[in-house]
C-alpha positions as CSV (number, residue, x, y, z in Angstrom):
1,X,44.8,46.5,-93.4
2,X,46.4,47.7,-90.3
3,X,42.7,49.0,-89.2
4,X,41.4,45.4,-89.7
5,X,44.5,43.9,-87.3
6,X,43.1,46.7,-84.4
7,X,39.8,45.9,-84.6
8,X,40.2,42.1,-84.4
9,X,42.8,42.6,-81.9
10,X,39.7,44.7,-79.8
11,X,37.5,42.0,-80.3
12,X,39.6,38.8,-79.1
13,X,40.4,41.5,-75.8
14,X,36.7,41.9,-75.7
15,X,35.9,38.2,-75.8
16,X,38.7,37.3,-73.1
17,X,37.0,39.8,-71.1
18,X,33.5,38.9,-71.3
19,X,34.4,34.7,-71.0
20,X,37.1,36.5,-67.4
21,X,33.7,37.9,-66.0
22,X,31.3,34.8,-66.7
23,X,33.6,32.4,-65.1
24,X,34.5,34.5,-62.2
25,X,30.3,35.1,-62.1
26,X,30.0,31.3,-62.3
27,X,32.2,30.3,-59.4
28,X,30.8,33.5,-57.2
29,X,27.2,31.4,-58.4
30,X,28.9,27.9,-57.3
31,X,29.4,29.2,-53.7
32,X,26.4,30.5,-53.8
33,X,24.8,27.1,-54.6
34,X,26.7,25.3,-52.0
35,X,25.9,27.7,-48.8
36,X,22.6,27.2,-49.9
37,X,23.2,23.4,-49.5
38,X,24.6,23.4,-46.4
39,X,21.9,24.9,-44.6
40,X,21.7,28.5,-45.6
41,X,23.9,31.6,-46.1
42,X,25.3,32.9,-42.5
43,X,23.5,35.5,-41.1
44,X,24.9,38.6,-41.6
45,X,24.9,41.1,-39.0
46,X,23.2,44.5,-40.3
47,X,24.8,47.6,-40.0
48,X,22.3,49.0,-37.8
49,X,21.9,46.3,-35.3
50,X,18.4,45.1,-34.6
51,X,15.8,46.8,-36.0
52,X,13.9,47.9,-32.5
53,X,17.2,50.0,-31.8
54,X,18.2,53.3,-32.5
């Protein structure tokens, strides 16, 4: 019995874990969305600078 208790308490962990990441990857999705909106993402500056310079 105790064996049955560990594995359901591993799956509700798993489930809150799994639901954590989707609604932290649906409110990353929902800024996304509303840059997007607005005109676009900023530009981001590359690490390199332009491409013509080395």
């Amino acid at each position: 019995m105790p064996a049955l208790l560990e594995q359901a308490a591993l799956a509700v962990g798993l489930v809150v874990l799994v639901s954590m990441a989707l609604v932290s990857g649906l409110a990353v999705l929902e800024v996304v969305i509303e840059e997007v909106r607005a005109g676009g993402p900023r530009p981001r500056r590359s690490v390199h600078g332009r491409k013509g310079e080395r």
